[in-house]
N, C-alpha and C positions, 0 to 999 in steps of 0.2 A: 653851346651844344654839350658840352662838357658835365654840367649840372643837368642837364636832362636826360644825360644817360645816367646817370650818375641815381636821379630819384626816380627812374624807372627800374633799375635795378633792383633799388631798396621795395620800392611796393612789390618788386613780384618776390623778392624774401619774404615779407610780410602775408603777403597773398598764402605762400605755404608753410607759413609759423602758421596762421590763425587756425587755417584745415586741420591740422593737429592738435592743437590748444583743450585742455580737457576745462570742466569746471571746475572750480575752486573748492576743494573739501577739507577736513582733519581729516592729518595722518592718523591710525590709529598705529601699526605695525610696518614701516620697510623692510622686515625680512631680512637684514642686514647680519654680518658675523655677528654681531653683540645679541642678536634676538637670537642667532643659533646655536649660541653655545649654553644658553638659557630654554632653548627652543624643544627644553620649553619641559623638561624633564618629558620627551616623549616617553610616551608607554608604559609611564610610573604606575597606571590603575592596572595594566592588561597583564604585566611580569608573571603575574601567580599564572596566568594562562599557554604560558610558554610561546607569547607571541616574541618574537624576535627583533629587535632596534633595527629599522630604516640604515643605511646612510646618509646624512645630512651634512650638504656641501654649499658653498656659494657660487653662483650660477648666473648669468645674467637675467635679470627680470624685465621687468614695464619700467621701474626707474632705477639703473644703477643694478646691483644686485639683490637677486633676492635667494631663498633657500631652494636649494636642489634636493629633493626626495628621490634616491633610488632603492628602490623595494625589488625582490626575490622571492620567488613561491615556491615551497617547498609541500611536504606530504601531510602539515597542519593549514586548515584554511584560517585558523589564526595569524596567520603569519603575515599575512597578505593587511593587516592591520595596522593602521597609523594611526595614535593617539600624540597630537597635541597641543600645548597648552601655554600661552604667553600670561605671566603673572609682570610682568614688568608695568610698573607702578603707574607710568606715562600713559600707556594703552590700556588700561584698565579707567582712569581718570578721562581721557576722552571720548568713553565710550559712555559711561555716567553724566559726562557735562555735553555730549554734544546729541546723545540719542533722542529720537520724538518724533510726536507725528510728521509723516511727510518727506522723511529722509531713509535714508538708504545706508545699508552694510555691503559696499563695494570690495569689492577682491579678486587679485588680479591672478588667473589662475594658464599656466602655459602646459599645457596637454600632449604636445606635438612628440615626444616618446612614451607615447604607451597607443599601444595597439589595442586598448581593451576602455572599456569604460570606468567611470570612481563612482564612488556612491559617498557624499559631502554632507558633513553636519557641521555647522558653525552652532555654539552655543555659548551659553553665559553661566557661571556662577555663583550667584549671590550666597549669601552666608549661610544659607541653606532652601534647598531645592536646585532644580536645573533650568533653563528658561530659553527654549528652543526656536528655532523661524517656522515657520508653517510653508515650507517651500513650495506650494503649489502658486504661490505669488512669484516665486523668484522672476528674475530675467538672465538672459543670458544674448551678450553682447559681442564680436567675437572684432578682431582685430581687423578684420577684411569688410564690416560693417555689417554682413548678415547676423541674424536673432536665431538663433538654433529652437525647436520646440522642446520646452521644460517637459523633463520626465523625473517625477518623484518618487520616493518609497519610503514605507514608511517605517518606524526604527525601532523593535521591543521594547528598547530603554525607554522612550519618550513617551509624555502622557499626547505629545501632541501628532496627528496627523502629517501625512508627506512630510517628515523631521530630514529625510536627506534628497539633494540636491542630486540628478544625474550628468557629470559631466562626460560630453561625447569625448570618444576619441578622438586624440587628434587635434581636442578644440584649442583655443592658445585667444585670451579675451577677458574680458568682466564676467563677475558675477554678480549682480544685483538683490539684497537681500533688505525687504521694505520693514521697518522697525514697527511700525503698523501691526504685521504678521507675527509679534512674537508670542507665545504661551502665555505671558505673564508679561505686565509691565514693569519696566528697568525704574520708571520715577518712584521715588522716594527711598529705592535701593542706596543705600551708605556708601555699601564695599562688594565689590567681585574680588571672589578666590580665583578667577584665570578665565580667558577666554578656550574654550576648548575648541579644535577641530578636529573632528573623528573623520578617517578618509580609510576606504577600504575599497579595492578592488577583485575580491572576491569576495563577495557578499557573504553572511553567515545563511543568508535562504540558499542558498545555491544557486542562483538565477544566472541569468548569462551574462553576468559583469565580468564574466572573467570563465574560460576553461584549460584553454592548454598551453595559454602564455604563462612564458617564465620568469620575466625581468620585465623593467621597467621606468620608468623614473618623470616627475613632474616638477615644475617649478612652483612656488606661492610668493605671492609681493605685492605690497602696494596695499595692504588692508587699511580703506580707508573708509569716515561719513561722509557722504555727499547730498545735499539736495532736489538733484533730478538722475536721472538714466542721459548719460549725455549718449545722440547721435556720432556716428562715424561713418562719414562720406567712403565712399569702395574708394574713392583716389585718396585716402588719407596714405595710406602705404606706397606713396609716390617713388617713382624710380629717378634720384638726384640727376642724371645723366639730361633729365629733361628740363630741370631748372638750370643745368650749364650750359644748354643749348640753348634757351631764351636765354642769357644773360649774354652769350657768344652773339647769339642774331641780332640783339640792339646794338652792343658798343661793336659790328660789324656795319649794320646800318648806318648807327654815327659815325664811322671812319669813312663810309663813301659818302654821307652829306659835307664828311669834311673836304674832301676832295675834290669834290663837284663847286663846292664854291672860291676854292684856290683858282 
């Protein structure tokens, strides 16, 4: 009896590892101290603009920690501006040897303090030009397993259409960005100068990414290639108290088999 309470335990551990379990991808960025304090020479392009440095803290992400963006608005809608840029040699290299058809630029983005929307541009690059996603492909994944509907815009800077991503408020999930989608192809690219992430939540259109909020702050973590858009069952975010309760109701079942045949 002992042993079968014993591997009915363990499968229903297993039962709620796998519910979780993502697919296998390259890291390209965990957002970790070492990426933040490199993290990335934010806002080195926009300084002449008088936008103003974020603070950038470490925070809990999707795995471990990742970087906490808290941003402030003040009476320039520059401000409201976050430029930045991971040159770290690692993430530059897996994003060269792992990109191509069929896979994805995942990124694990936590939303859940800002009352207002972002408007996201991931881009690339190369030794010269810029090489943007065409975000009207994106996905967006969210940690409670519903697909929010993509809403794009589109960026002065880029030659390419929908160049930024809108994250809802509030959202806390993946972002799915298909390599497929990008302006320009990465193959036969040598060298990237820096992965860029431009994130602004008051748009320079003026639009309603933002009006009379003041503060704010988001997480980023977990940039990683992946192969597919992995599903997330609505009971992935399981409440532990119900796997102690089945684990309590067998080896409580097993104590009265045991007694019953005493």
């Amino acid at each position: 009896m002992k042993k079968i309470i014993i591997s009915l335990t363990v499968a229903i551990l297993l039962c709620f590892t796998c519910m979780t379990a993502f697919a296998e991808g390259v890291l390209v960025s965990g957002f970790d101290s070492e990426d933040i304090s490199g993290f990335m020479g934010h806002n080195t392009a926009q300084q002449s603009y008088g936008i103003s440095d974020p603070t950038v803290s470490a925070a809990a992400g999707d795995n471990g920690m990742g970087a906490k963006v808290e941003v402030a608005k003040n009476d320039s809608v520059n401000s409201t501006v976050q430029d930045f840029r991971i040159k770290d040699a690692s993430a530059i290299s897996a994003v060269l040897e792992n990109q191509g058809s069929g896979k994805y630029f995942r990124l694990y983005i936590d939303a859940s303090g800002c009352n207002f929307k972002l408007a996201l541009r991931v881009s690339f690059r190369p030794d010269s030009g810029r090489v943007d996603f065409d975000c009207s492909n994106a996905v967006l994944v969210a940690t409670n397993g519903t697909k929010p509907t993509v809403e794009t815009k589109d960026d002065s800077t880029s030659s390419v259409s929908n160049a930024k991503v809108i994250i809802p408020a509030g959202f806390k999930g993946y972002l799915y960005l298909p390599f497929d989608a990008l302006s320009a192809s990465l193959d036969g690219v040598s060298s990237l100068r820096y992965i860029g992430f431009d994130v602004r939540w008051n748009d320079q259109a003026g639009d309603d990414l933002a009006t009379s909020e003041t503060s704010g702050y988001y997480v980023l973590d977990s940039a990683m290639i992946v192969d597919e858009i992995e599903n997330i069952e609505q009971n992935d975010t399981f409440d532990t108290s119900v796997l102690a309760y089945a684990v309590a109701t067998i080896i409580g079942c097993g104590a009265l088999v045991a007694i019953k045949r005493k």
